[in-house]
C-alpha positions as CSV (number, residue, x, y, z in Angstrom):
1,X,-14.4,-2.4,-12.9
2,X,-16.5,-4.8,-15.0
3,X,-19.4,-2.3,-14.2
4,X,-17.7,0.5,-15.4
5,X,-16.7,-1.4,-18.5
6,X,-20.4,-2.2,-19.5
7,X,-22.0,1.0,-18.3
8,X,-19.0,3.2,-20.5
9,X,-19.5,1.4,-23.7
10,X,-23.3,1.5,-22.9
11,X,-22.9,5.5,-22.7
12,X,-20.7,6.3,-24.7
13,X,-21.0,10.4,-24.8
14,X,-20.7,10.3,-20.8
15,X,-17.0,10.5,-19.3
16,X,-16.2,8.4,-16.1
17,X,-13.4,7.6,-14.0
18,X,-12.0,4.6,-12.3
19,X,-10.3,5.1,-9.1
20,X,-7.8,1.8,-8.7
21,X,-8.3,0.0,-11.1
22,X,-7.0,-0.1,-14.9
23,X,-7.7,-3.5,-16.2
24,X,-8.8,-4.4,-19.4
25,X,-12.6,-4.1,-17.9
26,X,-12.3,-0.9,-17.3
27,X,-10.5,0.4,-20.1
28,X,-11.8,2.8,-23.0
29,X,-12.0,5.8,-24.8
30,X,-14.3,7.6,-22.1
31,X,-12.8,5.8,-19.0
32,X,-10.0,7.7,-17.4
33,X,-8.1,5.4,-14.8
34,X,-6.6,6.7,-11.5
35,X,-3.8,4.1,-10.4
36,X,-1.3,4.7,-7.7
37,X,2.4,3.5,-7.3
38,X,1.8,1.4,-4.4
39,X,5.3,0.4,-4.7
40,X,7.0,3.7,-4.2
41,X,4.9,4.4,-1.2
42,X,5.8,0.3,0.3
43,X,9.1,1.2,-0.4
44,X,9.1,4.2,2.3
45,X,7.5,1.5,4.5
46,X,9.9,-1.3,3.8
47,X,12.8,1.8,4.7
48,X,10.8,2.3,8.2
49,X,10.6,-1.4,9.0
50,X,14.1,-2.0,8.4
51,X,15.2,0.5,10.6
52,X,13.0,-0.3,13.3
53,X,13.1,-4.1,13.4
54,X,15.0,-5.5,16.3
55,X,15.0,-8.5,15.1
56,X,16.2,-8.1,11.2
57,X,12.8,-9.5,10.4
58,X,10.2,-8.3,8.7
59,X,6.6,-9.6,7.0
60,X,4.0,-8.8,4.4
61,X,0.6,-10.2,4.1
62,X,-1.2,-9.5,1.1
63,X,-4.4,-9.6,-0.1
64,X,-3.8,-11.6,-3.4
65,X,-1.1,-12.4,-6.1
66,X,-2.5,-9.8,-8.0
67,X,-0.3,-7.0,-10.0
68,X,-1.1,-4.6,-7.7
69,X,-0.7,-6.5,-4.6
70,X,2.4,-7.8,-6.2
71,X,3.5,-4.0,-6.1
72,X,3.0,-3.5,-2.5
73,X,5.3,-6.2,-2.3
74,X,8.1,-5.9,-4.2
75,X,7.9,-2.3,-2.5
76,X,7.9,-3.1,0.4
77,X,11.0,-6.2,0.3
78,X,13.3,-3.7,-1.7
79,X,12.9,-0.9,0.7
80,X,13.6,-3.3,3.7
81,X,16.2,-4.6,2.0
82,X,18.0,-1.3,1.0
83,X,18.2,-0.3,4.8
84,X,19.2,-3.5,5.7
85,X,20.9,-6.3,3.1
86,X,20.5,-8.5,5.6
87,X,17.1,-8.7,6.5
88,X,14.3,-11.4,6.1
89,X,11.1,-10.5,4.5
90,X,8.5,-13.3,5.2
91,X,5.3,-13.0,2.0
92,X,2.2,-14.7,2.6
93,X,-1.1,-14.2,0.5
94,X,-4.2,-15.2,1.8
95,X,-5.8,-15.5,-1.2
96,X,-4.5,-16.6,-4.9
97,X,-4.3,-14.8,-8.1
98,X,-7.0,-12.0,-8.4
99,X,-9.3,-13.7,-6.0
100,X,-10.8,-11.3,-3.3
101,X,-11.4,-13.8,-0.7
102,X,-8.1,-12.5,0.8
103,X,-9.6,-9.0,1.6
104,X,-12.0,-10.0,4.0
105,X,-9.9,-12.7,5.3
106,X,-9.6,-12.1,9.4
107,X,-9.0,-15.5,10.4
108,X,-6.5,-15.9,7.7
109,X,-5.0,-12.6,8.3
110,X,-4.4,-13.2,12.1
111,X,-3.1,-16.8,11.7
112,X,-0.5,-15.6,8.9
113,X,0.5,-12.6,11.4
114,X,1.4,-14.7,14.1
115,X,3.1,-17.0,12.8
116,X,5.2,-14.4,11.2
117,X,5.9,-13.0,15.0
118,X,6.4,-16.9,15.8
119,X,8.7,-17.0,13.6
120,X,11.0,-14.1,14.1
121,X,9.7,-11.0,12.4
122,X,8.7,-8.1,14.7
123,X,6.6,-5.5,12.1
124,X,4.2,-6.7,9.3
125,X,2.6,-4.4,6.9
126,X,-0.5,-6.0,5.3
127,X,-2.1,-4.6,2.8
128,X,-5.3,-7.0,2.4
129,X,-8.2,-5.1,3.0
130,X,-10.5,-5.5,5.7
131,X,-7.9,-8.4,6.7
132,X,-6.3,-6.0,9.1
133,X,-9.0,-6.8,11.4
134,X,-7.3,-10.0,11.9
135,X,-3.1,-8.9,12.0
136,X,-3.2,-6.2,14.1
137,X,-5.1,-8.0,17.1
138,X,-2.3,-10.7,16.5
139,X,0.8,-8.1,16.6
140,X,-1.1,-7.0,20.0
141,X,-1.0,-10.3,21.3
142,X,2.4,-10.5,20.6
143,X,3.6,-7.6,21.7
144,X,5.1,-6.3,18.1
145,X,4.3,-3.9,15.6
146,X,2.0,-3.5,12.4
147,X,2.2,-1.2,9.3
148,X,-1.2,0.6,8.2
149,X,-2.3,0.5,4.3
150,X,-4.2,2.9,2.3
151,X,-5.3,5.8,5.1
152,X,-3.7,6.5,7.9
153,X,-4.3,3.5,10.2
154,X,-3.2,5.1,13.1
155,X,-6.3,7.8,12.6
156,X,-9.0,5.1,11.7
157,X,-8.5,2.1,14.0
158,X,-11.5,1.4,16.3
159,X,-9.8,0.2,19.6
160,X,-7.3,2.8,20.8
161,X,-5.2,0.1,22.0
162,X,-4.1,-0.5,18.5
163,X,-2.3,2.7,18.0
164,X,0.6,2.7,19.6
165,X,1.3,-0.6,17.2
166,X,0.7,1.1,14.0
167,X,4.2,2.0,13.0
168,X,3.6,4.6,9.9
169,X,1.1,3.5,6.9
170,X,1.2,3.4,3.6
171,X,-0.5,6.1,2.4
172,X,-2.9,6.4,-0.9
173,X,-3.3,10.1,-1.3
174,X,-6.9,9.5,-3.1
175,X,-7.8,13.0,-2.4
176,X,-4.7,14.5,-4.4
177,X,-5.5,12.0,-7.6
178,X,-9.2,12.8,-7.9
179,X,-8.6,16.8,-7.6
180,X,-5.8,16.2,-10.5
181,X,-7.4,14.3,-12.7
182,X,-10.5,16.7,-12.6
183,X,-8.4,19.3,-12.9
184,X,-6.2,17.9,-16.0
185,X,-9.7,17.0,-17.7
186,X,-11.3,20.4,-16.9
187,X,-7.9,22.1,-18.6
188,X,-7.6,19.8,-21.4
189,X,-10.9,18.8,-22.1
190,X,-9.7,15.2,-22.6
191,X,-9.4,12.3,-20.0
192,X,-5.7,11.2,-18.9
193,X,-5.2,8.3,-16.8
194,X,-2.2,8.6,-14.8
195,X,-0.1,6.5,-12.1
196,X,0.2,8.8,-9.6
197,X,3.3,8.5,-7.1
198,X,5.2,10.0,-4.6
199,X,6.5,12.9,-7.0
200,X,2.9,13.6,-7.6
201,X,2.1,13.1,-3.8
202,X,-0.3,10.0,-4.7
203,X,1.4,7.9,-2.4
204,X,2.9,8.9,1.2
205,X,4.1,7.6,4.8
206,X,2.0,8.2,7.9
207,X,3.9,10.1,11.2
208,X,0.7,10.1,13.2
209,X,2.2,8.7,16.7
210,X,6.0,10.2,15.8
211,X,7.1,6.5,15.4
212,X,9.1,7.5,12.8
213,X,9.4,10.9,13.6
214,X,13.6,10.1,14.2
215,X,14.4,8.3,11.2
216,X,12.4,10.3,9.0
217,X,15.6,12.3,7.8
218,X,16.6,8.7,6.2
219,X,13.2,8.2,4.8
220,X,13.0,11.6,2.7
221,X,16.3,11.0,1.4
222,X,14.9,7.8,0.3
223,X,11.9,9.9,-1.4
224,X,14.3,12.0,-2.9
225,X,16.0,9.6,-4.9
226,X,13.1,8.0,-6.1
227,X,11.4,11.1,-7.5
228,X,14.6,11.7,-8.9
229,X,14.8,8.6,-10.6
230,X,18.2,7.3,-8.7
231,X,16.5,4.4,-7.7
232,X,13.9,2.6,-9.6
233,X,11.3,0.3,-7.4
234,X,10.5,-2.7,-8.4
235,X,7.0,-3.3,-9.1
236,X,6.7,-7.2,-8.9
């Protein structure tokens, strides 16, 4: 972002775009800023969890404290909590404020998991990076199940034995934001940053594995009422 920043004000007849990020770094009058709603997406998640939690108990580790981690969140706790009232959401960061020492935080990550599992929960979605590397080797060892962030986890995982973990993932639909926001500027001529959500189809749920192939009914008629503004998610 800072990069950005310095290089946009440096050229300032040259258009660029941000993809993620929309702090005050990367912010100007030749920057256009690609954000998602992480939270609409965590909320589909938070929906699946819920309904496949044995054990009414859930977890999120996150990379940070920061506002968009804090979306993934607050997603992800309300959409739990809308399938089931009475569940427990456990929410450990590994890192604090904007730091990034949490994305790259495998011991951390693993530790955090299991103690989670230890502690009752039986899915945790982490959205921390490569920090993955450390949860999803601890929901093997204890025989539970993870949630995927960004691509489709289930697709990208190294060892094979990991798969059958990976629940769904939260999905950011990178692809769809880039070829609209070239297509908006090549239209227009001028440079909109946009949140793109689930109405847009920035954000989605995995069903690589069919995990959630049979509550996936429940989970569009969650998507539904979002994109139709019947319920709001919360974004911290």
């Amino acid at each position: 972002a800072g990069s950005v920043g310095t290089i946009a004000k440096e050229n300032p007849d040259v258009k660029f775009a941000i993809v993620d990020d929309n702090s005050p770094d990367s912010t100007g009058a030749n920057i256009m800023n690609i954000t998602f709603a992480e939270n609409e997406g965590s909320f589909l998640v938070g929906v699946a969890a819920a309904l496949k939690s044995k054990t009414h108990h859930v977890g999120f580790i996150g990379g940070n404290e920061s506002v968009v981690i804090n979306r993934f969140g607050a997603g992800f706790a309300q959409g739990a909590k809308a399938a089931d009232p009475t569940i427990v959401v456990d929410d450990k960061r590994l890192a604090a404020a904007d730091s990034g020492a949490g994305f790259g935080d495998v011991p951390g990550a693993k530790v955090a998991a299991a103690a989670m599992y230890q502690n009752g929960a039986d899915i945790v979605f982490t959205a921390a990076g490569g920090s993955f590397a450390g949860s999803f080797p601890a929901a093997k060892d204890a025989g539970k199940l993870v949630i995927g962030v960004d691509s489709d986890q289930f697709n990208t995982v190294s060892d094979a034995a990991l798969k059958p973990l990976i629940l769904t993932s939260m999905i950011k639909r990178v692809d769809n934001a880039v070829f609209l926001s070239v297509q908006a500027f090549k239209t227009t001529g001028k440079l909109t940053s946009h949140s793109y959500n689930l109405k847009d189809e920035g954000v989605a749920y995995s069903t690589s594995g069919g995990f959630v192939d049979d509550i996936k009914s429940k989970l569009e008629d969650y998507k539904a009422k979002i994109i139709a503004g019947t319920i709001v998610v919360n974004t911290k």
